[in-house]
C-alpha positions, 0 to 999 in steps of 0.5 A, spaced: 146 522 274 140 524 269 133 523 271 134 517 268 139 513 271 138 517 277 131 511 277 135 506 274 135 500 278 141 496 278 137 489 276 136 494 269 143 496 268 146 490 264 154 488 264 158 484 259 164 482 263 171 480 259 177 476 262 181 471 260 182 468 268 176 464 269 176 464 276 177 472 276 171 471 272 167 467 275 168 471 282 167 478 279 161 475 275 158 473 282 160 480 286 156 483 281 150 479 281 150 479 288 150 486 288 143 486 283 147 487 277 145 485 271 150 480 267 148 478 260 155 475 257 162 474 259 168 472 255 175 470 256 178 473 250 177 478 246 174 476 239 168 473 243 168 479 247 166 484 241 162 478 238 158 478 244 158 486 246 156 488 239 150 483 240 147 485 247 149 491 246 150 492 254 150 498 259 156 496 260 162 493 258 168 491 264 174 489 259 180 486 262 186 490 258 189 484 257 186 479 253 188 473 248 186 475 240 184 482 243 186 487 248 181 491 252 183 496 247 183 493 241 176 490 244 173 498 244 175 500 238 172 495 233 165 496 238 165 503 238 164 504 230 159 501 231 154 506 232 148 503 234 151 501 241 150 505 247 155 500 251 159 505 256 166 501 256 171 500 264 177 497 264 180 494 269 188 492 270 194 490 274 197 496 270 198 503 274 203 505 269 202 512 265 202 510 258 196 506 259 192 510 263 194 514 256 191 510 252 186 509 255 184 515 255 186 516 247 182 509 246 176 512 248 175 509 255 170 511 260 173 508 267 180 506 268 179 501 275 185 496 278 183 489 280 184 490 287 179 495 288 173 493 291 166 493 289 164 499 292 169 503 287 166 498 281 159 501 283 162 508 284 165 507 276 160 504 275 155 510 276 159 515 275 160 512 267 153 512 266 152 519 268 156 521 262 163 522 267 170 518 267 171 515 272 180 513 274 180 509 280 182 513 287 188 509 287 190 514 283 192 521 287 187 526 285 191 530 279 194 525 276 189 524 271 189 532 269 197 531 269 196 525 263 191 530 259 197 535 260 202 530 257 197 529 251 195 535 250 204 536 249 204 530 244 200 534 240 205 539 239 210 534 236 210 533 228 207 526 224 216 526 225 217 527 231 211 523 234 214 517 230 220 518 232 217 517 240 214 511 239 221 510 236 225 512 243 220 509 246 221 502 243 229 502 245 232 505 238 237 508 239 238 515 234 244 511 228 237 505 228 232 511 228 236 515 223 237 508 218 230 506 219 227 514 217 233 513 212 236 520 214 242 523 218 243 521 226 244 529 226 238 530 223 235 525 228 239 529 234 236 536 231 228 531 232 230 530 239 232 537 241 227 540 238 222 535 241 225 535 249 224 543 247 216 542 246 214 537 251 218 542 256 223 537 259 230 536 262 235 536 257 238 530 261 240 524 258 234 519 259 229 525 259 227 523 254 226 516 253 223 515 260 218 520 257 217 516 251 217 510 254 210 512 259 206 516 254 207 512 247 201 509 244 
């Protein structure tokens, strides 16, 4: 950590804590407490958590990915056009699953943690974040992280086309919907998928493709 943090005590690092299950809620808001945080708000959907992140412009926000209203992610978004806040965002979740970690990371987070970690990983997180570094639950081996930012740099590659037509596979259309709905040709829509497979460097089997598409879709 910087000088700065290094000296921070925990009572003067502030938290919000979203979470639409009460009882979660009031457990993780007394772990922390007891811990010596500071915890300043809480919410249990989204449209309050925005509300009360952009109002006491905590240290940190520890949002629930999903919420009634708002997600975790929708959540980040709104509050980090505001430019006056400082707040450093967490998320925690169930969800293990590639295309959240995706986007999360496209979504602008700062700590990825599950709900079964323990508090000693929250604190970890919760250091490292205000260090400036992100932080991914050790659940996660330990290159999975690079493996996501290699997969994204990859989505990059695709044209404003092709992407849409990912998000297209992603959703189970299949390439004669995908052709209606782009209002070209299936062979057309079959040259895209050829051409997509070749620039994310995939196996050329059949389900390739959609089970790429399905992990890393925004």
């Amino acid at each position: 950590m910087s000088s700065s943090n290094n000296n921070m005590l925990k009572k003067d690092i502030t938290i919000v804590i979203a979470e639409d299950h009460p009882i979660m809620l009031k457990g993780l808001k007394q772990e922390l407490e007891q811990a010596g945080y500071s915890i300043i708000g809480t919410a249990e959907n989204g449209n309050d958590a925005v509300n009360i992140v952009s109002e006491l412009n905590p240290k940190i926000a520890l949002l629930d990915i999903e919420m009634p209203k708002l997600t975790g992610f929708e959540v980040i978004a709104i509050c980090t056009e505001n430019k006056a806040l400082q707040t450093r965002y967490i998320v925690m979740t169930y969800h293990k699953e590639k295309n959240f970690v995706a986007q999360a990371k496209k979504s602008g987070v700062h700590g990825y943690l599950l709900k079964e970690d323990s508090l000693d990983e929250i604190e970890t997180c919760i250091a490292a974040v205000l260090n400036n570094d992100s932080y991914y639950s050790s659940s996660f081996s330990d290159n999975f992280e690079l493996n996501i930012e290699n997969e994204l740099k990859k989505l990059a590659l695709l044209t404003p086309s092709e992407r849409k037509i990912v998000q297209l596979i992603a959703e189970g259309k299949t390439s004669i919907e995908i052709s209606d709905m782009l209002c070209v040709s299936p062979r057309t829509i079959q040259k895209h998928r050829t051409n997509i497979i070749e620039k994310l460097q995939l196996n050329p089997a059949p389900d390739t493709l959609i089970n790429w598409a399905k992990a890393y879709k925004s």
